[in-house]
C-alpha positions in Angstrom: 20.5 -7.7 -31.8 19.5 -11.6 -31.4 20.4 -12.2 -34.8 23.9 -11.0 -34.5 24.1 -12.4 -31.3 23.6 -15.8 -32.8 26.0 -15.1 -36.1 28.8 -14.2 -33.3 28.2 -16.6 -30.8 27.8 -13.9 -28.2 25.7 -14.3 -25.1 23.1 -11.9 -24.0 22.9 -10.8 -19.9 19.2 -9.1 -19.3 17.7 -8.0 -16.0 13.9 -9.7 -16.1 11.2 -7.1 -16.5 9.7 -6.8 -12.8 6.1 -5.4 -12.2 6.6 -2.2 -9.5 10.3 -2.5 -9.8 12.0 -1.8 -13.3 10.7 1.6 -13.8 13.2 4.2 -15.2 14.8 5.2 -12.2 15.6 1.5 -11.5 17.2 0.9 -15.1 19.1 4.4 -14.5 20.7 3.1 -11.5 21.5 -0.4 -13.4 22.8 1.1 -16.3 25.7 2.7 -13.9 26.7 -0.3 -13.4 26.7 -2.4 -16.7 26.9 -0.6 -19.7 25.9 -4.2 -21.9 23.3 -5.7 -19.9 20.2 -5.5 -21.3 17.2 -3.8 -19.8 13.5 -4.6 -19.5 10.7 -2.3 -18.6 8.1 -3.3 -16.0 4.7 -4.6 -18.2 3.2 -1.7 -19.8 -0.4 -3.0 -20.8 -1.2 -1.9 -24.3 -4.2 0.2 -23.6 -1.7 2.0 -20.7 0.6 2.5 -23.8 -2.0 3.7 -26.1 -4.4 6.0 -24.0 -2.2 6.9 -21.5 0.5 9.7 -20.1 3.0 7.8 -23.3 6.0 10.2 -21.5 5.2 8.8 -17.7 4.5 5.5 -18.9 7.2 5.4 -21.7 9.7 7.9 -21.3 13.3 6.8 -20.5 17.2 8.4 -20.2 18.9 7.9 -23.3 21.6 6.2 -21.3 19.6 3.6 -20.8 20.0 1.8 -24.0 19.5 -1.0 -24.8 16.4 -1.7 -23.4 13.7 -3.1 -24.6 9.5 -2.8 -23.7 7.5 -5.1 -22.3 3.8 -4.8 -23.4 0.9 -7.0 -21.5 -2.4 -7.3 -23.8 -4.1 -10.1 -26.3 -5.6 -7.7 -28.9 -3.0 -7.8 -32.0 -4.5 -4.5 -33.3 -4.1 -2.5 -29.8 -0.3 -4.6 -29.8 1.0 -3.5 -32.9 -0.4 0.1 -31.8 1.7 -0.1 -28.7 4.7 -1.9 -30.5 4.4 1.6 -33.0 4.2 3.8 -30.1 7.0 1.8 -28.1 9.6 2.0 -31.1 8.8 5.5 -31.9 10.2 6.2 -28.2 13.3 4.6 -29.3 13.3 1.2 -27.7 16.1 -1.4 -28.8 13.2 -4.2 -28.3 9.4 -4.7 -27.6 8.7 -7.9 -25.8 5.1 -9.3 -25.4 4.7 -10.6 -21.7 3.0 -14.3 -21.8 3.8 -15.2 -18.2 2.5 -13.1 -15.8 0.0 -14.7 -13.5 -1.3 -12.1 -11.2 -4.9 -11.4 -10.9 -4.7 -8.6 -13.2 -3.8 -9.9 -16.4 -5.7 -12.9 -15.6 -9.0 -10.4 -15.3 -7.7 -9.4 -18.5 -7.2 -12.8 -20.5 -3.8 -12.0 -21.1 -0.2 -12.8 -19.7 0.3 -16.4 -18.6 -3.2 -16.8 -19.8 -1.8 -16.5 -23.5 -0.2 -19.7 -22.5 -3.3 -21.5 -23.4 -3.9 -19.9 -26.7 -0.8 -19.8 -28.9 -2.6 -19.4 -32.0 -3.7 -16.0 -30.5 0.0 -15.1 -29.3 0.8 -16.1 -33.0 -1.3 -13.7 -34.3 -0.4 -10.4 -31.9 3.4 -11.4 -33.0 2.3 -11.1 -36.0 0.5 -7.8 -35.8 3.4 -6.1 -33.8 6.1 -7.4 -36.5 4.3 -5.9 -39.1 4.5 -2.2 -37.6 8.0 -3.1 -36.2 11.4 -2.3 -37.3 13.4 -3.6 -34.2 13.0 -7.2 -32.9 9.5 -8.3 -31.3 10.1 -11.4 -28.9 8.2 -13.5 -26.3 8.6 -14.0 -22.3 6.7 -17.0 -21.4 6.6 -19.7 -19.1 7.0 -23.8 -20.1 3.2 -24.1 -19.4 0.2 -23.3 -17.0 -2.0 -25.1 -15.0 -1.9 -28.6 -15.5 -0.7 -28.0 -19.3 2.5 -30.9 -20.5 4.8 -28.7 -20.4 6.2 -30.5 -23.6 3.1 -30.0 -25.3 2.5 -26.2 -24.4 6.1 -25.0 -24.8 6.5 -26.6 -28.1 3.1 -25.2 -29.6 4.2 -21.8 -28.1 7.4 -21.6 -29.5 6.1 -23.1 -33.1 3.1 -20.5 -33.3 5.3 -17.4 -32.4 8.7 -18.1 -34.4 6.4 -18.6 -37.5 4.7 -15.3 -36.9 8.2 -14.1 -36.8 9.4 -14.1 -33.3 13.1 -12.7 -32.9 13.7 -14.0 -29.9 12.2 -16.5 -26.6 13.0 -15.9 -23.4 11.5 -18.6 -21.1 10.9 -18.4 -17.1 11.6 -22.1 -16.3 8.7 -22.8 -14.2 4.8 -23.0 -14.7 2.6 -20.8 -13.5 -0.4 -21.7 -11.2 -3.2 -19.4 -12.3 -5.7 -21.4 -9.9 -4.3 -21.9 -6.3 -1.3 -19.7 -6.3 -0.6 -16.2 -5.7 1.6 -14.0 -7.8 4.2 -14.4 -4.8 4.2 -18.3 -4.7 4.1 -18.8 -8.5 7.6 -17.1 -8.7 8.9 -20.1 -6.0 6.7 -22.7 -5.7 6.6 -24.2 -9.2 9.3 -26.7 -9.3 12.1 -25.6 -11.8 13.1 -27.2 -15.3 15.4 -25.7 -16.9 16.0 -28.7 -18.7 13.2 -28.1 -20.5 14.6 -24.6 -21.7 17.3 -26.6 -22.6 15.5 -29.0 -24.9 13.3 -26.0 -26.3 17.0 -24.6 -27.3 18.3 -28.1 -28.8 15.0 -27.9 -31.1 15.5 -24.7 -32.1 19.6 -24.4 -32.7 19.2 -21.5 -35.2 16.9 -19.3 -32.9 18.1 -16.9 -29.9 16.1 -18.5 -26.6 17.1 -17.1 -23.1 16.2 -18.3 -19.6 14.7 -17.0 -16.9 13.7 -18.2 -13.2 15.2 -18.8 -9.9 18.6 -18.3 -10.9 20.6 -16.8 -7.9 23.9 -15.5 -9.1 26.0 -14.9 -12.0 27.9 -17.9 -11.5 24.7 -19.7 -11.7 23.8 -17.4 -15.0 27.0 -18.6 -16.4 26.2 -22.0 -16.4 23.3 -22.2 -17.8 24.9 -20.4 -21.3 26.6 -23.6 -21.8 23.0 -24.6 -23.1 21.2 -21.8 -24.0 21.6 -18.3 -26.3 20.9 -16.0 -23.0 19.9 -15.6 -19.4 17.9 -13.5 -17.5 18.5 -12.4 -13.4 15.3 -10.7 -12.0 15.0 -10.5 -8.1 18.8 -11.4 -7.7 19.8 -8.5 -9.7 17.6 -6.2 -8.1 17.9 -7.2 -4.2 21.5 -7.7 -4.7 22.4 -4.7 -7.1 26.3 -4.7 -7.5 26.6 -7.6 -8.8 25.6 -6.3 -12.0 28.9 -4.5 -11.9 30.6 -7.6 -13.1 28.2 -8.7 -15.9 30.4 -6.5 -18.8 33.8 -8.2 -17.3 31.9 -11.9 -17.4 29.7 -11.8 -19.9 31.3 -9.5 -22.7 34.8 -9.8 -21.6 35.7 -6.2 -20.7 38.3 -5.4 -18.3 37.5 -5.3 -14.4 37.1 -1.8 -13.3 36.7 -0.6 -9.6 32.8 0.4 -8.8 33.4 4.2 -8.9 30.7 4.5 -6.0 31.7 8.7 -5.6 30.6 9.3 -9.1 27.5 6.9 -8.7 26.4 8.5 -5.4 27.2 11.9 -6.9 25.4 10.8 -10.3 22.2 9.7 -8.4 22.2 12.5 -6.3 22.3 14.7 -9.7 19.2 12.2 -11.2 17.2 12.3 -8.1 17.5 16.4 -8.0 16.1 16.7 -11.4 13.6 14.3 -11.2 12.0 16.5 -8.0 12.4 19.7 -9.8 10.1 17.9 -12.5 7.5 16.8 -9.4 8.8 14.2 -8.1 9.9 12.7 -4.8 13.2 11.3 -3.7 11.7 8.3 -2.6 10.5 7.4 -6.6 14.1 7.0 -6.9 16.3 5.5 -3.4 13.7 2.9 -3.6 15.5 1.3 -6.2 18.9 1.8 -4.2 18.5 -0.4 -1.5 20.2 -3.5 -2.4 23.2 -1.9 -3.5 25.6 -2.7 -0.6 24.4 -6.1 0.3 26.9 -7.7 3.0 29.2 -4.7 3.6 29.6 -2.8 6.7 27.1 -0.1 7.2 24.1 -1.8 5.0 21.7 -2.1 7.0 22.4 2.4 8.1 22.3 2.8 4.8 19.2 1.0 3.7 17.8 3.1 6.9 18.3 6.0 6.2 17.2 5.6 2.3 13.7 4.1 3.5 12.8 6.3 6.1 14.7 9.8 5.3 14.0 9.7 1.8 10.5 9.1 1.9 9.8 12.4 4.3 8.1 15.1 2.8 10.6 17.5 0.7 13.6 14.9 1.6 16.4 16.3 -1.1 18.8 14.2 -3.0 21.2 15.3 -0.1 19.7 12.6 1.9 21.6 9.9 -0.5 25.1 11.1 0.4 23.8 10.2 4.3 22.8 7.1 3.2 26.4 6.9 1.0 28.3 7.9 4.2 26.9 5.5 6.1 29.0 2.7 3.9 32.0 5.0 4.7 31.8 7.0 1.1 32.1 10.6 2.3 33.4 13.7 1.1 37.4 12.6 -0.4 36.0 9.1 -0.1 38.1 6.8 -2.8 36.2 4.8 -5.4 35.9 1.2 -4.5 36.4 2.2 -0.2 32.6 0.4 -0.1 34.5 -2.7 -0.7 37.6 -2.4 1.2 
């Protein structure tokens, strides 16, 4: 994938891993709307991966390739173990997470943590490589703490491309592990993407993406004048159809009209199977909130998909409510969201 992407020149459009929010249902829902963006799992901690429910944890809709796993750990024996597991489910990627900083992984000396140890990093890139067929790539940040962020992006990078690291994406801020919550280390951090940029100048010949604070796809655009990829997290996901454009941008396909009858009618479909299988409706509209951001009837429809949905034995039926709402009804027209 990252090495063709380089021999052709062609840029890659991923929506971030998000902890709580890119489950399955969430990267169903995506995939409806960009068939080439490509997909992350939340963090799946490698013990999770090993020891737990693998289907729960793991599982995913075929459609929903390509998409790639992100594991959290710092134990290259229990990585390449979940790396196996992980490519035996099919994924197109796994990714090793070394910039989260909430209080979890920092309990756990791993995810931004791994900032401060790239030998170790090295060495689970390593280990997962070696039981890895498809591409094993970093997501870090350009330091922690009071790291130079020249210093610690730079050993980074050199430790994990010479363990064999397909890929880096980089979120372009540091992470405060002392003094800032999760929340304020995804806004407070000042921004350098030029950083990024430099890591990207060192390293011509190898695929590095960017991550962090970037708002729109316009914004996205840009910053693939200087580097191999980019990554939207909370803008993709509060703002939903905008991913609809990223095949006609990024990949140069032809603009096509949101068909929002056959995505209600295809979520409606999802949602009924994944109750019949114990599930609530809720696990699923959750992720369905942002997608009619500005248009008239929004705020009915994210109503009636927080509330409704989430009463006992709600039924997928409670999506076409929230879908009429917008004005898509029965012998609504494609596209009459946007009219």
């Amino acid at each position: 994938m990252y090495a063709a992407a380089l021999a052709t020149g062609t840029k890659i459009f991923s929506v971030a891993p998000m902890i709580d929010w890119t489950d399955r249902h969430c990267r169903f829902l995506h995939r409806l709307l960009s068939k080439r963006a490509l997909l992350y799992t939340e963090m799946i901690v490698a013990d999770a991966a090993i020891h737990g429910k693998r289907e729960r944890l793991l599982g995913f809709d075929p459609s929903e390739h390509p998409v790639a796993l992100q594991l959290g750990g710092s134990d290259p024996a229990k990585l390449a173990e979940a790396a196996r597991i992980g490519a035996g489910f099919g994924y197109d990627e796994i990714n090793l997470n070394v910039g989260c900083p909430s209080d979890r992984v920092q309990s756990g000396t791993f995810g931004a943590c791994l900032m401060r140890d790239p030998d170790l990093v090295g060495r689970g890139i390593a280990a997962m490589k070696a039981v890895s067929t498809i591409p094993v790539t970093v997501k870090c940040r350009i330091g922690v703490d009071d790291q130079d962020p020249e210093i610690a992006l730079d050993d980074l990078a050199a430790r994990v491309l010479d363990a064999g690291a397909d890929a880096i994406w980089v979120h372009a801020r540091k992470a405060w592990l002392q003094g800032l919550s999760p929340k304020e280390n995804r806004d407070i951090p000042p921004l350098d993407y030029d950083r990024v940029y430099r890591l990207k100048q060192k390293y011509p010949n190898v695929f590095i993406g960017i991550n962090g604070g970037i708002a729109d796809l316009n914004q996205a655009l840009q910053h693939l004048d200087h580097v191999d990829g980019v990554m939207l997290g909370r803008a993709a996901y509060h703002n939903t159809a905008i991913l609809a454009d990223v095949d006609r941008l990024f990949h140069g396909e032809p603009q096509a009209a949101i068909d929002w009858v056959a995505i209600r009618d295809t979520m409606m479909d999802y949602a009924a199977a994944h109750i019949a299988n114990g599930g609530r409706l809720a696990n699923v509209t959750r992720h369905m909130i942002g997608l009619f951001v500005g248009v008239d009837g929004a705020r009915r429809f994210r109503q009636i998909l927080s509330s409704d949905a989430s009463r006992p034995g709600a039924s997928p039926e409670v999506i076409a409510l929230a879908f009429a709402a917008i004005g898509i009804g029965i012998g609504a027209t494609a596209g009459q969201a946007a009219e």
